[in-house]
LOVO-119742 format. One line per field, with one value per residue (C-alpha): x, y, z; chain; residue number from 1; residue in one letter. Coordinates in pm, whole numbers. Each point is the difference from the previous one (the first is absolute). Example, Ala and Ser with C-alpha at 12.3 -4.5 7.8 and 13.67 -1.06 7.14 Angstrom:
// LOVO-119742
x <- (1230	137)
y <- (-450	344)
z <- (780	-66)
unit <- (A	A)
pos <- (1	2)
code <- (A	S)
This chain:
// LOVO-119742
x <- (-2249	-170	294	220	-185	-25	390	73	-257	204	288	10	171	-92	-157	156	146	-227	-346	-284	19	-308	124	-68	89	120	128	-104	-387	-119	-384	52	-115	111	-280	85	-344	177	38	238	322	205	-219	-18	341	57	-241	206	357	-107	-163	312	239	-177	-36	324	54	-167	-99	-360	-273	-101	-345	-93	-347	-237	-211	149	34	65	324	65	320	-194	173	-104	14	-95	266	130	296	185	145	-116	-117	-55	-207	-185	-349	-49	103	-50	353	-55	230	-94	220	-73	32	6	240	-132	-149	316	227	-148	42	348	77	-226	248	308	-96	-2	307	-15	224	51	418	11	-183	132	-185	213	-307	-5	-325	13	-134	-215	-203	-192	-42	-59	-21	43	-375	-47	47	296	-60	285	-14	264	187	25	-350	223	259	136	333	85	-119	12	411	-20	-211	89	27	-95	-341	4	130	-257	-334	284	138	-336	-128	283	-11	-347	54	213	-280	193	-359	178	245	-158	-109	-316	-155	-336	-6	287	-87	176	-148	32	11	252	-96	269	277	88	373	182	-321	47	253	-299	-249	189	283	300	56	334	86	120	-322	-207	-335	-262	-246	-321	77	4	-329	140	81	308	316	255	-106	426	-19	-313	33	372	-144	-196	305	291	269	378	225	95	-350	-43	-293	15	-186	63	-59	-259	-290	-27	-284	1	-160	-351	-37	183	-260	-270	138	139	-316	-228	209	20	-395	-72	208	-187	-320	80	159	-325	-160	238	-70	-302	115	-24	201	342	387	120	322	185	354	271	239	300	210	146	253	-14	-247	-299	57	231	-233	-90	-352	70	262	-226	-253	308	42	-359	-112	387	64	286	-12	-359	-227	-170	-57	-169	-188	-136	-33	-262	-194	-28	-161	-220	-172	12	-205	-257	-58	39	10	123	309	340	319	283	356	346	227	321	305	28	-376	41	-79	-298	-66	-148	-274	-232	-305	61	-317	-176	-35	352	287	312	224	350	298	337	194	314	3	210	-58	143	-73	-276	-230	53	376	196	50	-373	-134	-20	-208	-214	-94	-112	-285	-100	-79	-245	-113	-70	-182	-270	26	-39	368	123	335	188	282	321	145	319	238	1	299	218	123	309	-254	-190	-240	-23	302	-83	-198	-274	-136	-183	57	-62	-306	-182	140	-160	-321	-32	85	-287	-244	78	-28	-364	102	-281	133	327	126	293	217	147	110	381	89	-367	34	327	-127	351	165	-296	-254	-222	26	-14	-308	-128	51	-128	-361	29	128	-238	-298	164	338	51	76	306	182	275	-295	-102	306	102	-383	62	368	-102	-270	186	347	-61	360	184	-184	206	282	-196	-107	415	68	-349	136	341	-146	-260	300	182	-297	-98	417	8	-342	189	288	-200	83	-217	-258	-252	-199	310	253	110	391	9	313	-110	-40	365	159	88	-365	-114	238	-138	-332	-3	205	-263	-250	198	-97	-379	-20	153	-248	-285	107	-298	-268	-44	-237	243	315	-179	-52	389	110	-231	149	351	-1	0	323	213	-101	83	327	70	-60	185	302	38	260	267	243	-218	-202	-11	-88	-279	-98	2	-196	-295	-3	-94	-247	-168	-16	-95	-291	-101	-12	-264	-164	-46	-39	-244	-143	141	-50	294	71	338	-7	71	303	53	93	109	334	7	54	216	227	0	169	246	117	65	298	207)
y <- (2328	-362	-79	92	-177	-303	-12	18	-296	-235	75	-10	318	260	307	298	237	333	-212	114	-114	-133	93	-336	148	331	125	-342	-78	-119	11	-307	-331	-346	-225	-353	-196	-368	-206	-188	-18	87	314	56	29	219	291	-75	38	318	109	-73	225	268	52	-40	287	236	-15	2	-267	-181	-162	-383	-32	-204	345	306	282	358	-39	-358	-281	-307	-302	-232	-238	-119	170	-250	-43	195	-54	306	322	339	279	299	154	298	30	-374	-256	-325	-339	-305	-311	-325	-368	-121	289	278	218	-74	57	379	93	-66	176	305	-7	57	244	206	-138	-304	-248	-362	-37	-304	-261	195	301	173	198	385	200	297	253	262	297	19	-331	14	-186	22	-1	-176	-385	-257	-350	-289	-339	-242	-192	-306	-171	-217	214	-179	16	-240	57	-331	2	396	-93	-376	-49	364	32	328	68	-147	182	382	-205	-121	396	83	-170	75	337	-2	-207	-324	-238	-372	-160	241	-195	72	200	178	254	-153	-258	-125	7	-347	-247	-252	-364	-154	-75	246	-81	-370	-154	-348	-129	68	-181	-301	-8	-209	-14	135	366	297	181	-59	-213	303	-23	95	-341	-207	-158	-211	-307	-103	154	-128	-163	-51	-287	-182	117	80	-30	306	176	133	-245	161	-67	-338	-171	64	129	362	148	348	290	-120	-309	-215	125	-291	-205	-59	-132	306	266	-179	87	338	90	-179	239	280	37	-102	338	193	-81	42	365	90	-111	198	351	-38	77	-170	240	-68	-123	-325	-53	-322	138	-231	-35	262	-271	-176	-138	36	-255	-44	-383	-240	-327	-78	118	342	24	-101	265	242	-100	73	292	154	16	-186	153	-12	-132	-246	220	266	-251	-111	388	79	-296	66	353	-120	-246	332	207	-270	61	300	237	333	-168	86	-234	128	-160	133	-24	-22	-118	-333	53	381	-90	-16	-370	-48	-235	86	262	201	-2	327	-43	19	297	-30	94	137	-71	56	-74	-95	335	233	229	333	11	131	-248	167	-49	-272	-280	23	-46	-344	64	242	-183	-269	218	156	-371	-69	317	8	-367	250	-113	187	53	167	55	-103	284	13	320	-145	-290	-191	8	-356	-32	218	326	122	222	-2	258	333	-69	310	-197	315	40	-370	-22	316	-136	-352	118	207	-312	-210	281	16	-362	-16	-173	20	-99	125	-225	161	-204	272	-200	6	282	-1	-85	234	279	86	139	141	-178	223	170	-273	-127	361	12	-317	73	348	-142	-278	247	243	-183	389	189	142	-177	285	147	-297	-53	388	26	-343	107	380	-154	-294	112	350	246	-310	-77	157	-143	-343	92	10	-360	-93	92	-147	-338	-16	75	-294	-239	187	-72	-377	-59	126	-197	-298	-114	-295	45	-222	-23	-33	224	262	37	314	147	361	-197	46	141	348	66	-141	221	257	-36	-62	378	124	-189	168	371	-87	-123	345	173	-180	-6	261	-221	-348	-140	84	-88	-355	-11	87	-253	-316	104	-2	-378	-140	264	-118	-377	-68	186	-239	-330	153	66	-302	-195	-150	264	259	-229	250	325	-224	-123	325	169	-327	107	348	-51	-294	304	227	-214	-98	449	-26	-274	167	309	-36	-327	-87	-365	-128	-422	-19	-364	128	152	-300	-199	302	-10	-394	75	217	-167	-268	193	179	-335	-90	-67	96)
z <- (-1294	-84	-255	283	201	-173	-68	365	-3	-257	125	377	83	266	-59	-161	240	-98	92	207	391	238	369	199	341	133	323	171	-188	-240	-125	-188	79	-129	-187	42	-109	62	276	-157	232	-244	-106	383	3	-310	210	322	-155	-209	328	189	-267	-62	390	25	-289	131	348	-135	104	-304	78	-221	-68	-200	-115	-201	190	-120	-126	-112	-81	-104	-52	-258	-255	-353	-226	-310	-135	242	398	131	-85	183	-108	141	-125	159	340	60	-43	-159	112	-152	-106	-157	150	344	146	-241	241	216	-322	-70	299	43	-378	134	307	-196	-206	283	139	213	-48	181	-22	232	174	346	33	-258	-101	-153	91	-182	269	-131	190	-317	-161	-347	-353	-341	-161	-334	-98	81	-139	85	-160	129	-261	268	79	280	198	236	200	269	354	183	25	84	327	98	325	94	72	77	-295	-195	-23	-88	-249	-188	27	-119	-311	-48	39	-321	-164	-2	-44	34	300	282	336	-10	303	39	-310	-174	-215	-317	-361	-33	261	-36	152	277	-103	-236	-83	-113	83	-154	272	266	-154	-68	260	-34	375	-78	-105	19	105	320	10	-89	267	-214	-145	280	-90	-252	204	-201	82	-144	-366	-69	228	-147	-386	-74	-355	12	53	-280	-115	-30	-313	145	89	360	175	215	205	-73	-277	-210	-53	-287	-152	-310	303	-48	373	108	-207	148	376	-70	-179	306	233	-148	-60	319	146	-298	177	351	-123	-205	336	213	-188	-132	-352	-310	-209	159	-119	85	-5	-217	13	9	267	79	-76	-347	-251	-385	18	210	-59	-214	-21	-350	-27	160	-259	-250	67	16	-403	-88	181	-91	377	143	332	83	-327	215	280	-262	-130	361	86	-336	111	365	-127	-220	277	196	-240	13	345	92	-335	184	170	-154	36	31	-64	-10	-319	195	4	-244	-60	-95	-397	-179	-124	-321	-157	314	-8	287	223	-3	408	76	75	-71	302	-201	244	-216	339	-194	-205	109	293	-71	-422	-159	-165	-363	31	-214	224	122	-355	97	303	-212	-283	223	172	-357	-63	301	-84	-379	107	149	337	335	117	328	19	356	-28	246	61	211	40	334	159	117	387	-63	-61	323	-250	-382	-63	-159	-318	-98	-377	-34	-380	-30	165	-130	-367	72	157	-348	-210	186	-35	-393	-57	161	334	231	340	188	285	168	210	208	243	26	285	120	325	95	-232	-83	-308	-252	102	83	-297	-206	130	-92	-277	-114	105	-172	-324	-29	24	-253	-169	-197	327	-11	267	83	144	217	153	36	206	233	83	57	290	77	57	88	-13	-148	-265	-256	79	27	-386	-89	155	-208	-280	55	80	-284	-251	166	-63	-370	-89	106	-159	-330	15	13	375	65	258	151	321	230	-160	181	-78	-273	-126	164	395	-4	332	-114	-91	327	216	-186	48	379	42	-204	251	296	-211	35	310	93	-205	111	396	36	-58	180	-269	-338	187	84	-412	-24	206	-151	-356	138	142	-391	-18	335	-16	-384	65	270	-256	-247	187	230	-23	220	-10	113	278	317	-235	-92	329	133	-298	75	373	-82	-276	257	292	-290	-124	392	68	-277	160	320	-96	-257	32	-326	-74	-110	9	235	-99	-335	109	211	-300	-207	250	-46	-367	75	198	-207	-252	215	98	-323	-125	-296)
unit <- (A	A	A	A	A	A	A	A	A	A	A	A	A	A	A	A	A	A	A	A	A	A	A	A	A	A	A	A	A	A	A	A	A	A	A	A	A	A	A	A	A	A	A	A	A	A	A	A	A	A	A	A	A	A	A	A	A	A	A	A	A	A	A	A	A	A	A	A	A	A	A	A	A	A	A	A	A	A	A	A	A	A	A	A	A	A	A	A	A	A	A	A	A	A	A	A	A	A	A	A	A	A	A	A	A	A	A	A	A	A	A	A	A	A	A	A	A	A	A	A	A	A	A	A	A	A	A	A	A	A	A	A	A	A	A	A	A	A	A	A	A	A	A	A	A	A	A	A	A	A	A	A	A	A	A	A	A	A	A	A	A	A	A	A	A	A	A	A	A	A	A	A	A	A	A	A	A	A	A	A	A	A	A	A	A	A	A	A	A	A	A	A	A	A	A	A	A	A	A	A	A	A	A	A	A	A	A	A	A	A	A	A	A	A	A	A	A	A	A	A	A	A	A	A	A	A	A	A	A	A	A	A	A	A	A	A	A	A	A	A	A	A	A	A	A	A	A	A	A	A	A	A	A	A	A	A	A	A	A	A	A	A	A	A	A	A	A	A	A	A	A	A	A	A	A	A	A	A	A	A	A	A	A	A	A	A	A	A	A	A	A	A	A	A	A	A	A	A	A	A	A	A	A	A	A	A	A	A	A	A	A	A	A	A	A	A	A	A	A	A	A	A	A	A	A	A	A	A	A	A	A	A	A	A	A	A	A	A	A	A	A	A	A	A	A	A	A	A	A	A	A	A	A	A	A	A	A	A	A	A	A	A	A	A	A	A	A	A	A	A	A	A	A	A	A	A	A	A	A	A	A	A	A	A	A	A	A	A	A	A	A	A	A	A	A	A	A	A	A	A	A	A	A	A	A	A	A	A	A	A	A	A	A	A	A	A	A	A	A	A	A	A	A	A	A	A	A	A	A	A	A	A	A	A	A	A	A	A	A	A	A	A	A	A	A	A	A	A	A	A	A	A	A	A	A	A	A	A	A	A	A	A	A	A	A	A	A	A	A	A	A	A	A	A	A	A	A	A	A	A	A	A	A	A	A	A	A	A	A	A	A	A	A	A	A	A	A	A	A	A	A	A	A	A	A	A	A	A	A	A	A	A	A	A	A	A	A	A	A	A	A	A	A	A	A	A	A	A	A	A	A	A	A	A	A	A	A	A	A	A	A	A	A	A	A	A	A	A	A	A	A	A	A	A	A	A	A	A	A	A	A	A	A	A	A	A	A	A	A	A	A	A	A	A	A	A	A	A	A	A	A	A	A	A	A	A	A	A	A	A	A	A	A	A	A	A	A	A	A	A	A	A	A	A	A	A	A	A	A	A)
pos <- (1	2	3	4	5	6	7	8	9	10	11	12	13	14	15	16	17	18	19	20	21	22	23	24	25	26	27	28	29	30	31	32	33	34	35	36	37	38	39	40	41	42	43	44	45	46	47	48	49	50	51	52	53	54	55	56	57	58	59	60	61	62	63	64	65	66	67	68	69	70	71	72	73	74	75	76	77	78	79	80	81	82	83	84	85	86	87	88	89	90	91	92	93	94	95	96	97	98	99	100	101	102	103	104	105	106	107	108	109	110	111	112	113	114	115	116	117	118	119	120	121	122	123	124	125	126	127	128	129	130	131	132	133	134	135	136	137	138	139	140	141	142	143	144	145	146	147	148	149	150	151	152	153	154	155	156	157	158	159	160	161	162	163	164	165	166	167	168	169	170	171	172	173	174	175	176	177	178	179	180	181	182	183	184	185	186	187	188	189	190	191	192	193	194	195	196	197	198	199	200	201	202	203	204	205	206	207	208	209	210	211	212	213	214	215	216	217	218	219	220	221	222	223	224	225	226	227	228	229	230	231	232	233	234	235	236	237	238	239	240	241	242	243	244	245	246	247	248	249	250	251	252	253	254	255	256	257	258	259	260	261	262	263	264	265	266	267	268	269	270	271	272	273	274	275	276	277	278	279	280	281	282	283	284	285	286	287	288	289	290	291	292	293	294	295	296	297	298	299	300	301	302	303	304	305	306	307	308	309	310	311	312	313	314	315	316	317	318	319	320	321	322	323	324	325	326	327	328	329	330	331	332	333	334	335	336	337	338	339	340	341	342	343	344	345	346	347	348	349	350	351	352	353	354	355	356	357	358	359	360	361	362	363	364	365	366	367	368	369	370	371	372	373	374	375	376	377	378	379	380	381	382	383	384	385	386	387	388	389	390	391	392	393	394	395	396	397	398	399	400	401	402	403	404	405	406	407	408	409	410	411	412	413	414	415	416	417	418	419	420	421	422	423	424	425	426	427	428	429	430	431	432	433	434	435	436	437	438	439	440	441	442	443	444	445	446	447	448	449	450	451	452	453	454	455	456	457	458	459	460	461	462	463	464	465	466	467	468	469	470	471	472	473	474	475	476	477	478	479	480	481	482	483	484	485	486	487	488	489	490	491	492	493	494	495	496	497	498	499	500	501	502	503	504	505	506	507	508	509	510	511	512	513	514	515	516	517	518	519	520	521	522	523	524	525	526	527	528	529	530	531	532	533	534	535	536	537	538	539	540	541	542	543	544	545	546	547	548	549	550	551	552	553	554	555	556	557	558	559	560	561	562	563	564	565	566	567	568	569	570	571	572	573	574	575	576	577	578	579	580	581	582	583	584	585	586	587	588	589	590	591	592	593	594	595	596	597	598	599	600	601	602	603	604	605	606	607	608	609	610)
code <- (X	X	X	X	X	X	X	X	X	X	X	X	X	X	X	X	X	X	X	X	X	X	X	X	X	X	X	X	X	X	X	X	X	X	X	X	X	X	X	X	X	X	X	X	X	X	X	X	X	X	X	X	X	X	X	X	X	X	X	X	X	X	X	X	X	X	X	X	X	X	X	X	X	X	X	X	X	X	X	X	X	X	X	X	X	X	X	X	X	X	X	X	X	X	X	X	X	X	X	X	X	X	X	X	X	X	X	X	X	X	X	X	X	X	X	X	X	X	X	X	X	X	X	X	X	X	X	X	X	X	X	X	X	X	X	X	X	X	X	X	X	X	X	X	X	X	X	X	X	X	X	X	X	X	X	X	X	X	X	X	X	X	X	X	X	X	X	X	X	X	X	X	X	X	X	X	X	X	X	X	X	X	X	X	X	X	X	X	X	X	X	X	X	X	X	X	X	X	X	X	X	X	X	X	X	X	X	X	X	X	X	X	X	X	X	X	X	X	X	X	X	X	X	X	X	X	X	X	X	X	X	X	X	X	X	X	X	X	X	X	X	X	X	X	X	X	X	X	X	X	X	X	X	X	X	X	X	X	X	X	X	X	X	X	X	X	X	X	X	X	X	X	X	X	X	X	X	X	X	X	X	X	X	X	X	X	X	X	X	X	X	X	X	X	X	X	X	X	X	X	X	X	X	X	X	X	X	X	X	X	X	X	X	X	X	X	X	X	X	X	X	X	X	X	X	X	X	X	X	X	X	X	X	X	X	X	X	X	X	X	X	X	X	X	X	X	X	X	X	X	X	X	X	X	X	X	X	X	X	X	X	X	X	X	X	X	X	X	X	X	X	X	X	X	X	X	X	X	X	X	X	X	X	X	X	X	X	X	X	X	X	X	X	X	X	X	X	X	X	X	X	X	X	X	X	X	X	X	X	X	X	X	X	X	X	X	X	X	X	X	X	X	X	X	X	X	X	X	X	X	X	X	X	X	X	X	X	X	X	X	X	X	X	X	X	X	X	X	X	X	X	X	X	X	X	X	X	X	X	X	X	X	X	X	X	X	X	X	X	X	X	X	X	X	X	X	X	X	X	X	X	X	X	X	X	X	X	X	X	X	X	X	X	X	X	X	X	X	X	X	X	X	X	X	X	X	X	X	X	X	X	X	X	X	X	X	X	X	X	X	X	X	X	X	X	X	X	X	X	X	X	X	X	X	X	X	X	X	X	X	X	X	X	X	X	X	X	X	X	X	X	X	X	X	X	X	X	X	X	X	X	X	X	X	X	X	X	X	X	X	X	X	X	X	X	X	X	X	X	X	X	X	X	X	X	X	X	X	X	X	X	X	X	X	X	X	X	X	X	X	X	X	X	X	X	X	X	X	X	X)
């Protein structure tokens, strides 16, 4: 029973089916009580949420207290080397987790293995209902490949506040620990210092660009250092000045400034949260050419650190976090290696204070990393890696589609993405950043179950992932979700094919040989089959109709053209009333202005002519 035991242990799997059972609850009580002993928030919330679901279970009243009673679940820490573990001894249950959210953590594992699952950030919650609650005795131990598992959350809930606090819980739920908004009892594992993303532009603004004045900065009196010190800013091929992408980072005046700045946010941040142990960000700006600047001593430093996109910045970047370390020793920097900056320069020692943020946004979107044209991608993370330094990897599961797309067309990535997540786990990545954003908003096409299965996989990258998706679509689409599973499969051979015949595909691709209008007719008949089958439930036929939108509106782009101008009209006029039903019916968010310009695009290219 202990080897058994201690298996189960290593390897994170649930109890064997022939094990003993405690009874928690039966016939609506319970005689046990949970033992919370912190007054931590976050502990406070672990009680309340197990509290909360096993109520819910069984109809029983679960009591929290800070003494044992006769029958006991404590909740605890100070397990090593592992996230969470749960164990009985005698007739008493055991939840404790390690790090800030362990308690939190157990408790939602303990959940599950009795059946709870959080499908969606909108209620979409199953409570296995029991008259006679009970659970597998012996010992389940979980240790999460990721340290950082984090999936974007700010673009899920901007501009919705109501939406905001479901969406964090959500995530939390399914023990995502980074890029929650934090709320009493949800709190991330590592707090990240304002601003957080292409941070460089705000503390040294050119007064011109792309992004908005960021109003934590507004202390800094100088806004707009293009006008004053064109210098500091990159040179082009032909010797002139701009005041975009990049800074000139050869410029000792300009160091001095940027480093003034960006210390002077570091301390108001520390000041702000009262930690000492944060990130702070030094990520470049979302904007660039193959060079960060042409003038000759940017250049120069290109040559010796073996860099020509960003040498100089590199060499700025290993400096800035060494002056860090010698003021505050727990505070990491973070910095992406994107875009022109996205290799590893050489002749520099990496500071031991920094993480690498990985963001391969020019890889393609629907092929594995491991396949032939991404060896370039792949060697180039083995080297920041084999360089021993702390690398997160910024990961993004879909293209965003141009003007002429209302939503990001049917695209499921499944394969790819479980295949990826396993690749990062294997090379020793120990952060996941998901940029999930594409579709977030309008929740169409597989969202949902995308988003799914991206917080399952990065706790456990070896579950099979036919079962994931056959449990969400079971719950989520109800009568029609086998028939949902056949245009699944369908779509992930179309993305699977194109990513084998080599079809480039970046961050704004969406045109793939199997978007073709046959397939699209197709799929919106099979569409009109599940709505049918899911007509007896409000709730699933809701989840039909927000997968179908991706379906209707890409068939519309793909087929517009001048000869067929009032089938398309027409065909826009009922998806807008179709989309505006869901809106009233079901308060269902959607961005009309999006559509707005979606028929702009449109007409544009019905009015084109041959």
């Amino acid at each position: 029973m202990k080897t058994m035991a201690r298996l189960i242990c290593a390897l994170g799997f649930p109890l064997y089916a022939g094990a003993e059972t405690l009874t928690l609850a039966e016939n609506q009580k319970t005689d046990y009580v949970i033992v919370n002993t912190s007054n931590h928030e976050i502990d406070r919330q672990a009680a309340e949420e197990l509290r909360y679901f096993l109520n819910a279970a069984s109809g029983a009243e679960f009591k929290i207290s800070e003494t044992p009673g006769h029958k006991n679940i404590f909740l605890g820490t100070g397990i090593e080397k592992k996230s969470c573990r749960i164990q009985n001894k005698e007739n008493d249950l055991y939840l404790n987790g390690s790090g800030t959210n362990g308690r939190l953590n157990a408790v939602y594992e303990f959940l599950e293995t009795i059946g709870f699952r959080w499908f969606s950030a909108y209620g979409d919650i199953r409570i296995p209902r029991q008259s006679k609650l009970t659970v597998n005795t012996g010992e389940i131990c979980k240790n999460y490949p990721f340290q950082i598992r984090g999936m974007q959350t700010a673009f899920l809930s901007r501009g919705i506040d109501s939406y905001r606090k479901p969406v964090a819980l959500y995530h939390c739920r399914n023990r995502q620990n980074i890029l929650l908004s934090e709320y009493p009892g949800i709190r991330n594992a590592r707090t990240e210092y304002r601003p957080s993303i292409h941070a460089l532009s705000y503390y040294l603004h050119p007064g011109i660009h792309h992004r908005r004045l960021n109003p934590q900065l507004k202390w800094i009196k100088e806004q707009n250092y293009f006008k004053k010190h064109p210098e500091w800013f990159p040179m082009n091929e032909k010797g002139v000045r701009y005041p975009h992408g990049q800074l000139c980072f050869s410029n000792l005046e300009l160091q001095a400034e940027l480093t003034k700045n960006a210390l002077g946010q570091l301390e108001r941040e520390i000041a702000r949260t009262g930690r000492k142990d944060g990130i702070f960000s030094m990520s470049m700006n979302d904007i660039t050419y193959q060079e960060f600047c042409c003038c000759p001593e940017c250049r120069k430093a290109g040559i010796k650190y073996q860099h020509r996109g960003a040498g100089a910045y590199y060499k700025y970047l290993f400096d800035f976090c060494k002056t860090v370390k010698q003021l505050y020793p727990d505070v990491k920097i973070s910095a992406f290696a994107y875009l022109s900056a996205i290799y590893m320069p050489q002749n520099l020692e990496i500071p031991d204070n920094l993480i690498i943020i990985f963001c391969p946004i020019y890889s393609s979107f629907i092929a594995p990393l491991e396949q032939e044209k991404q060896q370039k991608t792949l060697k180039c993370l083995q080297k920041w890696i084999a360089a021993k330094t702390e690398v997160w990897y910024w990961y993004y599961t879909l293209p965003y589609p141009d003007r002429l797309y209302l939503t990001c067309p049917p695209i499921s990535n499944l394969k790819r993405i479980s295949r990826d997540i396993l690749t990062m786990r294997d090379m020793g990545i120990s952060g996941t950043y998901f940029e999930h954003d594409s579709s977030g908003r309008d929740r169409s096409g597989f969202f949902e179950l995308q988003s799914y299965l991206l917080l399952r996989l990065y706790r456990n990258p070896d579950e099979d992932i036919n079962h994931i998706i056959h449990d969400f679509t079971d719950f989520y689409y109800g009568k029609a979700a086998p028939l949902f599973r056949e245009y699944l499969h369908e779509v992930e051979q179309g993305c699977q094919d194109a990513a084998k015949a080599g079809i480039r595909s970046v961050f704004n691709t969406c045109d793939f040989p199997y978007l073709n209008p046959e397939n699209l007719n197709r799929w919106s008949r099979k569409f009109d089959e599940m709505e049918k089958l899911a007509s007896d439930n409000a709730k699933t036929l809701f989840h039909v109709k927000l997968a179908r939108i991706s379906v209707d509106a890409a068939y519309i782009t793909v087929t517009a053209s001048p000869e067929n101008r009032q089938e398309t009209e027409m065909k826009i006029e009922s998806l807008e009333k179709y989309i505006q039903t869901l809106r009233i019916k079901h308060k269902y968010p959607f961005d009309m202005t999006r559509f707005v310009r979606w028929k702009k695009a449109l007409e544009r290219k019905l009015n084109e002519k041959k």
